[in-house]
C-alpha positions as semicolon CSV with decimal commas, in nm:
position;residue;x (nm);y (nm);z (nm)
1;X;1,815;-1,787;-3,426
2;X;1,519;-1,795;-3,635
3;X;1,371;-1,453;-3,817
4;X;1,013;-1,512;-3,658
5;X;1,205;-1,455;-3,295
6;X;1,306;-1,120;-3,404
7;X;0,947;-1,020;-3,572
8;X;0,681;-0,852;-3,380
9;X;0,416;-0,728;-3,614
10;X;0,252;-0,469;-3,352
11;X;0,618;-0,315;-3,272
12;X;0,718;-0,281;-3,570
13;X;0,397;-0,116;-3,704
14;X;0,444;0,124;-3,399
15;X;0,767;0,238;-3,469
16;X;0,724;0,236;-3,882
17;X;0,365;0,454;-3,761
18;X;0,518;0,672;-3,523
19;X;0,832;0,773;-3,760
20;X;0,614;0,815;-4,085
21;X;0,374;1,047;-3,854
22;X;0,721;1,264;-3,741
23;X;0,851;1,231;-4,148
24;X;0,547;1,405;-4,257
25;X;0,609;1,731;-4,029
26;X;0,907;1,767;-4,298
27;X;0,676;1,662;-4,601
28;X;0,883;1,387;-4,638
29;X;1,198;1,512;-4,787
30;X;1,538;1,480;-4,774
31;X;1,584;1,719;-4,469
32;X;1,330;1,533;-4,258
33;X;1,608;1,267;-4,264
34;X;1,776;1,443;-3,943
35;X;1,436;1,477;-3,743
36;X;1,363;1,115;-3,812
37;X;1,694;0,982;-3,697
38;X;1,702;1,226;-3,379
39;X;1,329;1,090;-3,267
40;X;1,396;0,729;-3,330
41;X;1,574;0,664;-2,995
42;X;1,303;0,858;-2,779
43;X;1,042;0,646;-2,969
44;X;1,210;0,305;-2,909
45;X;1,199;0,471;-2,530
46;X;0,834;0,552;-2,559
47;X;0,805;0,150;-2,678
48;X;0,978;0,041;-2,349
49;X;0,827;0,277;-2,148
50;X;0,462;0,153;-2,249
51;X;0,577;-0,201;-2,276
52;X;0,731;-0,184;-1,931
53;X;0,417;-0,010;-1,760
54;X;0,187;-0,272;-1,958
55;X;0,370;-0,546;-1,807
56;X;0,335;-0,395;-1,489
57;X;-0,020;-0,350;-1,510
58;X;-0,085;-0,713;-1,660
59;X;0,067;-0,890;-1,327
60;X;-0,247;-1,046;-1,257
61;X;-0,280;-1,174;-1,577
62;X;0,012;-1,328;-1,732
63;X;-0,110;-1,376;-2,062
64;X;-0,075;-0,980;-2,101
65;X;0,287;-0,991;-1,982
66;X;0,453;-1,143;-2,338
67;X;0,325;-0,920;-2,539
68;X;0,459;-0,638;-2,356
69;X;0,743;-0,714;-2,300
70;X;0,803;-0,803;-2,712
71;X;0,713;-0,404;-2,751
72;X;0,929;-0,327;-2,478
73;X;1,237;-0,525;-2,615
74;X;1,144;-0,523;-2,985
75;X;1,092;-0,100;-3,009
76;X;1,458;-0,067;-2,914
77;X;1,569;-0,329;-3,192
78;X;1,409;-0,164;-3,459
79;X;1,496;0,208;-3,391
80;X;1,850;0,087;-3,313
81;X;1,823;-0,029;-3,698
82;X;1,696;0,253;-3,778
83;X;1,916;0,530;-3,622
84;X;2,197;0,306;-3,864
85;X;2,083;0,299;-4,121
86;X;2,005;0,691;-4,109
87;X;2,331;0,780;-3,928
88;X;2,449;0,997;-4,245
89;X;2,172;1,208;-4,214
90;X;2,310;1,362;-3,829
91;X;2,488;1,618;-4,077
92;X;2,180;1,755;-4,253
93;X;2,025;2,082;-4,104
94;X;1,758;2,029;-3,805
95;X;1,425;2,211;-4,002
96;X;1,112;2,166;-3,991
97;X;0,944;2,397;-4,286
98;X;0,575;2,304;-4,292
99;X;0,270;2,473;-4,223
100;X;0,098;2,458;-3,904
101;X;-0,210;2,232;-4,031
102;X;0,113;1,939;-4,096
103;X;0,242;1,996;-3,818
104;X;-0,091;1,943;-3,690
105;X;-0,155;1,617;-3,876
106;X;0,173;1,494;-3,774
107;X;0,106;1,537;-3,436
108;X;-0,222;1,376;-3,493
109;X;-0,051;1,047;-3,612
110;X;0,162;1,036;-3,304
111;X;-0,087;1,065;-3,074
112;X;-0,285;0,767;-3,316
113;X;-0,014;0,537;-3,290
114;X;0,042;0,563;-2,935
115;X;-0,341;0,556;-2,819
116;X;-0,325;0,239;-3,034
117;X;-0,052;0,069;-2,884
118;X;-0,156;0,171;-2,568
119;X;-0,547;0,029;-2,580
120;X;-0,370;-0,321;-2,805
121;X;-0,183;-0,401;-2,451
122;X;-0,406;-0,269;-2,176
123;X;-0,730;-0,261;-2,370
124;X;-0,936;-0,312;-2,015
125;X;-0,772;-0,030;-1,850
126;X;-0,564;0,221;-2,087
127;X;-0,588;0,481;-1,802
128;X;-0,276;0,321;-1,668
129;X;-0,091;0,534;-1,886
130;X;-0,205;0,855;-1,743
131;X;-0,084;1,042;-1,440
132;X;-0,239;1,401;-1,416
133;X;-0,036;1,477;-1,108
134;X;0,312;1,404;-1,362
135;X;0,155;1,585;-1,597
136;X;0,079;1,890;-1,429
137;X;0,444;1,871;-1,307
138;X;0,583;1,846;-1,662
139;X;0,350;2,138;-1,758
140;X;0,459;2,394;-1,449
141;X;0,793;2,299;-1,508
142;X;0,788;2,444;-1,844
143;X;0,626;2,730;-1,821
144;X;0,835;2,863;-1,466
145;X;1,158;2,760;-1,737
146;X;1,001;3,002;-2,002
147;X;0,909;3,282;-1,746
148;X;1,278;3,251;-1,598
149;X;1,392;3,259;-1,956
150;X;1,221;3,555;-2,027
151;X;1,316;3,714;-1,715
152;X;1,676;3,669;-1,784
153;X;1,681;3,756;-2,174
154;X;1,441;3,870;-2,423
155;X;1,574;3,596;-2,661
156;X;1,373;3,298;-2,679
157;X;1,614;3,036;-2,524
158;X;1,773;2,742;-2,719
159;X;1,848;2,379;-2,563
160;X;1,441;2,331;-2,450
161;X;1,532;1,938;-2,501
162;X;1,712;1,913;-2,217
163;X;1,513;2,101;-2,046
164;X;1,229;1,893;-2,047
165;X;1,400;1,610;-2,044
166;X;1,534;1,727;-1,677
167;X;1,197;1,810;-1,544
168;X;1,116;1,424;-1,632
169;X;1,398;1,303;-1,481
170;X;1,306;1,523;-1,138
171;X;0,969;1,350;-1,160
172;X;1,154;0,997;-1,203
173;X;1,353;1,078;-0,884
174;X;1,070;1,235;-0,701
175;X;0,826;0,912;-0,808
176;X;1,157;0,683;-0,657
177;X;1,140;0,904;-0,323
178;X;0,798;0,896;-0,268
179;X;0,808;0,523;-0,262
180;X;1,078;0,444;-0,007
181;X;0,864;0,490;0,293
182;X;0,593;0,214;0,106
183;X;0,885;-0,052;0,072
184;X;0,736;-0,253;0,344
185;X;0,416;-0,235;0,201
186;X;0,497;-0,339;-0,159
187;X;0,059;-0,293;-0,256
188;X;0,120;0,060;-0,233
189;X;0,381;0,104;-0,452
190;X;0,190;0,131;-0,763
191;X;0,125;0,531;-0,773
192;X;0,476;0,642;-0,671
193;X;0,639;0,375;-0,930
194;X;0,371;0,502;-1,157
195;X;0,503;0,913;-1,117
196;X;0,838;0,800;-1,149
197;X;0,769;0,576;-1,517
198;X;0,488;0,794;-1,669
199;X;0,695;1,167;-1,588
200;X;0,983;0,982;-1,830
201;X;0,731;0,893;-2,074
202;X;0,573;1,252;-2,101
203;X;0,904;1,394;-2,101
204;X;1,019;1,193;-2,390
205;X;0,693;1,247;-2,542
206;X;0,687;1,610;-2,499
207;X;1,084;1,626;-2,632
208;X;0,935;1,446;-2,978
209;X;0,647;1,684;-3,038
210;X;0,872;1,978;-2,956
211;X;1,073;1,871;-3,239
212;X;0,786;1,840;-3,483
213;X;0,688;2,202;-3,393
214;X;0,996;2,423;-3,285
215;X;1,351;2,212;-3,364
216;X;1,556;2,495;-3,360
217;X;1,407;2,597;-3,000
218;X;1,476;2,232;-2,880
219;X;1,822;2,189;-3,005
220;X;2,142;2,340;-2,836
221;X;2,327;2,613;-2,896
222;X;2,536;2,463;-3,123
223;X;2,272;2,250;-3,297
224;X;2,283;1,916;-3,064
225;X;2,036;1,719;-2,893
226;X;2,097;1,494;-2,579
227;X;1,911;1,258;-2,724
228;X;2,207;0,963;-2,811
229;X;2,282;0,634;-2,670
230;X;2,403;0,768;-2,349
231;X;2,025;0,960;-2,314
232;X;1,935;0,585;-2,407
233;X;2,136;0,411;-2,205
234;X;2,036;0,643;-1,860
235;X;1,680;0,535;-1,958
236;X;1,714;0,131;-1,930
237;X;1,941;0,171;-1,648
238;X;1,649;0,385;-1,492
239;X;1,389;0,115;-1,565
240;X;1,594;-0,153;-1,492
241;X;1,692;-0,006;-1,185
242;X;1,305;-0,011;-1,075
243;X;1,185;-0,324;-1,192
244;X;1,463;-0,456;-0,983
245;X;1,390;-0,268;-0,698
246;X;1,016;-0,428;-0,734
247;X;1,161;-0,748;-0,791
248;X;1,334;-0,728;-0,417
249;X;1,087;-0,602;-0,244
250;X;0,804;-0,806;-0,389
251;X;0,983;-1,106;-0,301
C-alpha cells in the first residue's frame, strides 16, 4: 500500500479546516484540546454524510462519484487519527471561554469549510444538500424540547447533545418510512432518502455548533457526550443500511 492511496488533498483540508475553525472557539489553548477531540468524529460523519449524498447526486455522471466517495471514506481516516492522537485530552474540562464575536468567527469557518466542500463535489447543483422540510423538523424539535424543559424545571437542562441527535435520528427513520410505499418506483425515492440523509447531517451539524457556543448545555449530567464510536458506528450502519436498500431496489 502506497502513501498516495491514503492522501486526499480536499479531505484532508476539510477536516484540518473544519477542526482549526472549532479550535479557535477556545483561542487555541490547551483546553480546546477536549472540544476538538469530541467534534472530530461528528466531522468525519459530516465528511461521509456529504460524500455519500454527493455520490448519490453524481449517478448520472460517474466521473463525480470517485471523488466522493474519497471524502466519504477518507474524512473518517483522518478524524479516526485524530481522535488518537488527542485521546489524553477526554480528561480536560469541556469549556469554551471566548467572547461571542469568536464564537462567531468560529462558526463562520465551519460554515466556510463545509459550503466549500459542498460546491468542490456538486458544484452544478449544491442545493442537494438542503432540505427545508428536515430543517424545519430539526428546528421545532428543539424548541418544543426547550418549552417542555422549561415547563418541567426552571433549570436550563443539560444533555442537549442527545437531544438533537434524537430528533435527527426520528427524521432518519421518518425519511426511511416515507419511502417504503415508493420501493416499486425506485425514481421517486430521491426526496424521502434525501429527509432521511440530510436530518442526520443537520443533526450532527447542529450537535458541533452547539458545542462551539454552549458545551456545558450539550454535555450530560455528568460531563459526557454520546458522541463515541458506538454514535459512529450507528451512523455507517445507518448509511450503509440505505445505500443497500437502493442498491436492491435499483437493481
Amino acid at each position: 500500500m502506497s502513501l498516495d492511496s491514503i492522501l486526499d488533498a480536499k479531505t484532508l483540508l476539510f477536516i484540518l479546516g473544519m477542526l482549526m475553525s472549532i479550535a479557535l472557539a477556545g483561542r487555541f489553548n490547551k483546553s480546546c484540546l477536549r472540544l476538538v477531540w469530541e467534534t472530530s468524529l461528528p466531522v468525519g460523519l459530516l465528511g461521509l454524510l456529504i460524500g455519500v449524498i454527493s455520490m448519490l447526486a453524481a449517478l448520472a455522471d460517474p466521473s463525480g462519484i470517485a471523488p466522493a466517495a474519497a471524502v466519504a471514506l477518507m474524512a473518517l481516516l483522518y478524524v479516526g487519527t485524530v481522535r488518537l492522537l488527542l485521546s489524553d485530552a477526554h480528561d480536560q474540562p469541556l469549556s469554551v471561554d471566548s467572547s461571542p464575536g469568536i464564537k462567531l468567527a468560529s462558526t463562520a469557518g465551519v460554515a466556510a469549510m463545509l459550503g466549500w466542500v459542498m460546491v468542490s463535489l456538486v458544484p452544478g447543483s449544491p442545493d442537494v444538500f438542503w432540505f427545508p422540510q428536515a430543517l424545519m423538523l430539526m428546528i421545532a424539535g428543539c424548541i418544543l424540547l426547550l418549552l417542555a424543559g422549561r415547563y418541567f424545571s426552571s433549570i436550563p437542562s443539560n444533555g442537549w447533545a442527545r437531544k438533537i441527535l434524537g430528533l435527527a435520528w426520528l427524521g432518519y427513520l421518518a425519511g426511511l418510512i416515507s419511502a417504503l410505499p415508493q420501493l416499486d418506483a425506485p425514481q421517486l425515492l430521491g426526496p424521502s432518502l434525501a429527509f432521511a440523509l440530510l436530518s442526520l447531517l443537520y443533526g450532527i451539524l447542529g450537535t458541533v455548533l452547539g458545542l462551539v457556543w454552549v458545551p456545558d448545555r450539550m454535555a450530560d449530567a455528568d460531563g459526557s457526550l454520546p458522541l463515541g464510536p458506538l454514535f459512529a458506528a450507528s451512523v455507517m450502519v445507518a448509511v450503509v443500511s440505505m445505500m443497500t436498500l437502493l442498491i436492491v431496489v435499483v437493481n
